[in-house]
C-alpha positions in Angstrom: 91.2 98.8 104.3 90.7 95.5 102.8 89.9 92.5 105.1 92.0 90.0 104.2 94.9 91.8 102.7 98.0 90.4 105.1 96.6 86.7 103.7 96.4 87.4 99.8 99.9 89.2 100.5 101.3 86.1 102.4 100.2 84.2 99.1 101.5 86.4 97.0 104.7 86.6 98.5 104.7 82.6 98.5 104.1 82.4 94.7 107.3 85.1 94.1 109.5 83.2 96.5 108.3 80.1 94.6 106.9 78.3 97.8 103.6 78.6 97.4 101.9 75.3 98.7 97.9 76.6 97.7 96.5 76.6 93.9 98.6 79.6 91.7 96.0 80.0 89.2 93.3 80.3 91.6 94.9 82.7 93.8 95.9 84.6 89.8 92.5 84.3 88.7 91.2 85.8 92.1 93.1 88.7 92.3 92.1 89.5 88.5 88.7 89.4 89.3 88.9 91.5 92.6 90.9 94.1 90.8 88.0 94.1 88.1 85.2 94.5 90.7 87.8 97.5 92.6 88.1 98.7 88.8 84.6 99.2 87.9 83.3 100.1 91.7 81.9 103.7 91.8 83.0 105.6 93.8 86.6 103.9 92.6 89.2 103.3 95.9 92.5 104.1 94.1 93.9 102.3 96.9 92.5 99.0 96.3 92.7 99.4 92.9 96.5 99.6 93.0 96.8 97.1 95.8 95.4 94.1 93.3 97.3 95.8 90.2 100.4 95.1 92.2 99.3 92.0 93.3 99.2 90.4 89.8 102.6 92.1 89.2 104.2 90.8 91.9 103.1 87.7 90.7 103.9 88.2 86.7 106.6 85.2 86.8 104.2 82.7 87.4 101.9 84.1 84.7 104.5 84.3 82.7 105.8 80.7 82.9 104.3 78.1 84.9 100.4 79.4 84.6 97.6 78.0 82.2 97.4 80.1 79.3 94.1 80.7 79.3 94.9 82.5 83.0 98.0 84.1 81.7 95.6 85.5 79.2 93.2 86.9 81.9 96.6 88.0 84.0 97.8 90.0 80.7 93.9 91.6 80.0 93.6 92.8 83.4 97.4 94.6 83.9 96.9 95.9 80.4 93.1 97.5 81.8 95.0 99.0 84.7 97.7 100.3 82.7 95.8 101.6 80.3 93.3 103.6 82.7 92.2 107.2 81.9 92.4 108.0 85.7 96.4 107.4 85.8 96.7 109.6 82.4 94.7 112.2 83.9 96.8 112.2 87.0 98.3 115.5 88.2 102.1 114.2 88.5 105.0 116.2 89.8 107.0 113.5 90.2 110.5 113.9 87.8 110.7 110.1 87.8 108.5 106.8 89.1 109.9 103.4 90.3 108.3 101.9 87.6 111.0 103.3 85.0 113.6 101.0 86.1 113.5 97.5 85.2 110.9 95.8 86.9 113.0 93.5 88.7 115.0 95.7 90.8 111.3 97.0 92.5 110.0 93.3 93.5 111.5 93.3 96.7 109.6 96.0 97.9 106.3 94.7 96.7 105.5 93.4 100.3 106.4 97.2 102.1 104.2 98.4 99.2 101.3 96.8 99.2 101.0 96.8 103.3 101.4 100.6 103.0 98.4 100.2 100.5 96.1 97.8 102.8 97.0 100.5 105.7 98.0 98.0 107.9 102.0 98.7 107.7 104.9 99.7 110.6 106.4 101.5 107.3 106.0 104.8 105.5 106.2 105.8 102.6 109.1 107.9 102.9 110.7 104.4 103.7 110.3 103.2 100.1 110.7 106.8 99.0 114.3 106.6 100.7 114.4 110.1 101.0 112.9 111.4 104.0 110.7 114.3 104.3 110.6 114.0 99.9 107.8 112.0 99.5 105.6 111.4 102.3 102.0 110.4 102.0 99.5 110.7 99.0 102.9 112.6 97.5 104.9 109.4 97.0 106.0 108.9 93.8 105.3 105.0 94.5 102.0 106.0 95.4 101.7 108.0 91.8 98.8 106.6 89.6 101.5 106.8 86.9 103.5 104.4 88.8 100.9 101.6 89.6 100.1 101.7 85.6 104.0 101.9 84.6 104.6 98.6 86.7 101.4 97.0 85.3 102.6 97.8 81.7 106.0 96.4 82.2 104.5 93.3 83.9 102.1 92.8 81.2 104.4 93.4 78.5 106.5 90.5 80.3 104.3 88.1 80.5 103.6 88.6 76.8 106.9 88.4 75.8 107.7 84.9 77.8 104.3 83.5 76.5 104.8 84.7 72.7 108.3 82.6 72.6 
């Protein structure tokens, strides 16, 4: 569980909606360095690893647009660490398919869902983002996959590049 999840969420969620009223950078260059520490923590807490991956992608717009570059920089490095991690490779996968192969768009509503289910303080399952009951419960989830966390934070980093490099 990580203690002040439901607030870094509530700020996340502010800087997607575009409403954030705090400092975007700061809260960016936060949740970079908190997925670095999760990242490099032995024994490594999948869990929190994903939950600040996903935080950074839910934020990617900002990053890719509105933030300094020197913290879009940062923003791009750490997505590209995560997506690049042996562990997700390594990964036993059944999965025939992973949210992250559609656009990356079409996922960001359920970011909030997600990253509750991650921070174990959610009313939801994960069959509910699964939409197919009884198919993907639990550790089985496809959104749960390591393959998945690292597909989104490929496609957010590659984003962020691509708006920056224009």
């Amino acid at each position: 569980m990580i203690d002040d999840a439901r607030d870094m969420m509530d700020d996340w969620e502010s800087i997607y909606q575009g409403y954030f009223l705090g400092e975007h950078d700061e809260t960016l260059l936060e949740c970079v360095e908190r997925l670095e520490k999760a990242r490099a923590a032995r024994p490594r807490d999948p869990e929190t690893t994903a939950f600040h991956t996903l935080g950074l992608v839910w934020t990617y717009a900002h990053a890719s647009s509105e933030a300094d570059s020197a913290v879009a920089r940062r923003v791009v490095e750490a997505l590209s660490a995560a997506a690049a991690d042996p562990a997700a490779g390594q990964s036993a996968c059944r999965h025939e398919s992973h949210p992250c192969d559609d656009d990356l768009e079409a996922h960001l509503e359920s970011f909030e869902v997600w990253l509750s289910l991650l921070a174990g303080e959610s009313d939801y399952t994960w069959d509910d983002l699964d939409g197919r009951p009884g198919t993907g419960t639990g550790r089985e989830s496809s959104w749960r996959c390591p393959r998945n966390v690292a597909g989104f934070a490929r496609s957010a980093a590659d984003e962020i590049g691509r708006h920056r490099n224009r």
